[in-house]
C-alpha positions in Angstrom: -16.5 64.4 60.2 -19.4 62.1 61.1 -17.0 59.0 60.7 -14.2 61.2 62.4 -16.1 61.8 65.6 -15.2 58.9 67.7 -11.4 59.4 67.3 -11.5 63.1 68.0 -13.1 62.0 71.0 -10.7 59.9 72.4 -8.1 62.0 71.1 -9.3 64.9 73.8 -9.9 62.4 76.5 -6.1 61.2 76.0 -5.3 64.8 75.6 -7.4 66.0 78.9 -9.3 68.8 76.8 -12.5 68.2 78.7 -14.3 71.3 77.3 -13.1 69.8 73.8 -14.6 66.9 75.1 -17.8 68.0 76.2 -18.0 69.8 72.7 -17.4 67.1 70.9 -19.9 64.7 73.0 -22.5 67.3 72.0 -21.6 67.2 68.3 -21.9 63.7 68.4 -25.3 63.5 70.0 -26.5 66.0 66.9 -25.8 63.5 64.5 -27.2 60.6 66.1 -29.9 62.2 66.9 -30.5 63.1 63.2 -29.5 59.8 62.4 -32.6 58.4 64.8 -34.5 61.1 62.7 -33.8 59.1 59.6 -31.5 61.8 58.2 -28.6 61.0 55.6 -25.4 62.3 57.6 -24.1 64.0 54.5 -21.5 67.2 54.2 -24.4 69.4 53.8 -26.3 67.9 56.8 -22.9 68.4 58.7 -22.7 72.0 57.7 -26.2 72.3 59.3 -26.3 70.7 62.1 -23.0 72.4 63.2 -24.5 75.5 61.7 -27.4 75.4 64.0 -25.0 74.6 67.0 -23.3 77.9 66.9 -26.6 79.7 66.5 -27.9 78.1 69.2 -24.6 79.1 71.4 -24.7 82.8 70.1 -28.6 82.8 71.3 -27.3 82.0 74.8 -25.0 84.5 74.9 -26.7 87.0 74.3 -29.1 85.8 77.3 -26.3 85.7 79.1 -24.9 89.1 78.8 -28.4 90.3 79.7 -28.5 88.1 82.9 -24.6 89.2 83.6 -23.9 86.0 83.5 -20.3 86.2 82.0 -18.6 83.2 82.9 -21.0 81.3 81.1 -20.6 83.6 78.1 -17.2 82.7 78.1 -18.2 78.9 78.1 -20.0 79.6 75.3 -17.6 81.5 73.3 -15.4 78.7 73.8 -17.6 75.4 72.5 -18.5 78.2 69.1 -14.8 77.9 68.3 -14.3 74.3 69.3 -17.4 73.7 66.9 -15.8 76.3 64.2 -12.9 74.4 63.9 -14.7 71.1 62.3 -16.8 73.5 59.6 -15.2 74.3 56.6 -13.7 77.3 55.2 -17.3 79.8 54.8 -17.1 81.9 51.5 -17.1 85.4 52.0 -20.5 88.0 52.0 -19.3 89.3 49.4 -18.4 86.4 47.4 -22.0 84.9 48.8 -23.6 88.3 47.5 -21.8 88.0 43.7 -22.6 84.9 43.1 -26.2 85.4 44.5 -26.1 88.2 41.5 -25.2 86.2 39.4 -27.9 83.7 39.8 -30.6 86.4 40.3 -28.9 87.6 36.2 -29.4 84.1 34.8 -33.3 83.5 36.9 -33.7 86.5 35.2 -32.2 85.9 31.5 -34.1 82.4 31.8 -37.6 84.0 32.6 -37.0 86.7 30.0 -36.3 84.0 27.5 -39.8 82.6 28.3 -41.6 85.5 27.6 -41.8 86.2 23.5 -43.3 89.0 23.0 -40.2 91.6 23.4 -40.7 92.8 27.0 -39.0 91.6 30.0 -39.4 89.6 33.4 -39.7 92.2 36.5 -38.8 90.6 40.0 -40.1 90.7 42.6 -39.6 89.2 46.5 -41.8 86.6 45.1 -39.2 85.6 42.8 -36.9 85.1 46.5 -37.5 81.2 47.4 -36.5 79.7 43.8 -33.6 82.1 43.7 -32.9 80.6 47.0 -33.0 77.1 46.1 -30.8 77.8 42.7 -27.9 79.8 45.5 -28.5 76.7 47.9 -27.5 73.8 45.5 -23.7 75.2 45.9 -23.8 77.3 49.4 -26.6 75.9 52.2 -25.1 78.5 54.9 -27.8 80.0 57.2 -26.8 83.2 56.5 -27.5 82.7 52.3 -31.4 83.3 53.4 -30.7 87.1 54.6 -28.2 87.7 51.6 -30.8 86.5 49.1 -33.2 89.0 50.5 -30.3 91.8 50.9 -29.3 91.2 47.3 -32.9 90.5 45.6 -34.1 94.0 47.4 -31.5 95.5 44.9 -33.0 94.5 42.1 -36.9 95.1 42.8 
C-alpha cells in the first residue's frame, strides 16, 4: 500500500473524492512519518499504523458524542471506512481465540516437556507476554492483546 499511495492519491483528486483525499493525505503522512522514524514500511507496520489510525478516530468519536458534536462524528465515521478499505481482510474473534488455544496447548505441551519429573506446567498470567509474542508472529492485530488475556484467563 506504501508504494500504492501516491496513485490512490491522484486517483481521488481526478475523481473529486476530497474526503478520500484528505484520508489518504493522512495515511501518507503516517508512513513518512515512520519512515523519518527509521521504521521498515513493512505489511505488518502497515497493519499498525492503519490500525492505530482507526483507534485514534473511534477515540474522537466517542468525544464527540459526548460534546454533541455529530457532524464531526460523522466525519469521522467516514475516514474509519476510507481507512478500512486499504487493511486487509481481519480473522475472526473466534478464529483469533482458537488459534490463541492452540498456542496456549503447545506453550504448554513445550513447558511440560521441560519438566521431568512427571508433573505438569500450571499457567499463569505470567505466562501472557510469550504467549503473546508466539500469537503475534502470524496475527499483530491490536485487538490479539485483549484476546490473549480473554483466552489465557480460561486456563488459569
Amino acid at each position: 500500500m506504501y508504494k500504492e499511495i501516491q496513485d490512490l492519491i491522484s486517483q481521488a483528486l481526478k475523481a473529486g473524492d476530497t474526503r478520500k483525499l484528505n484520508t489518504l493525505r493522512l495515511i501518507k503522512s503516517e508512513f513518512l512519518l515512520a519512515e523519518k522514524n527509521k521504521v521498515e514500511i513493512t505489511d505488518s507496520v502497515e497493519i499498525k499504523i492503519l490500525s492505530k489510525m482507526i483507534t485514534q478516530r473511534q477515540d474522537s468519536i466517542e468525544q464527540y458524542k459526548k460534546a454533541n458534536r455529530f457532524d464531526l462524528v460523522q466525519k469521522e465515521e467516514e475516514e474509519i471506512a476510507i481507512i478500512k478499505q486499504y487493511l486487509p481482510e481481519q480473522p475472526s474473534e473466534e478464529f483469533l481465540k482458537n488459534y490463541i488455544r492452540k498456542c496456549i496447548d503447545g506453550y504448554k505441551e513445550s513447558a511440560d516437556s521441560i519438566i521431568s519429573n512427571g508433573t505438569t506446567y500450571s499457567l499463569s498470567m505470567k505466562d501472557m507476554k510469550p504467549i503473546m509474542n508466539i500469537v503475534k508472529e502470524k496475527y499483530d492485530f491490536p485487538i490479539v492483546g485483549k484476546l490473549v488475556s480473554e483466552v489465557l484467563k480460561e486456563y488459569v
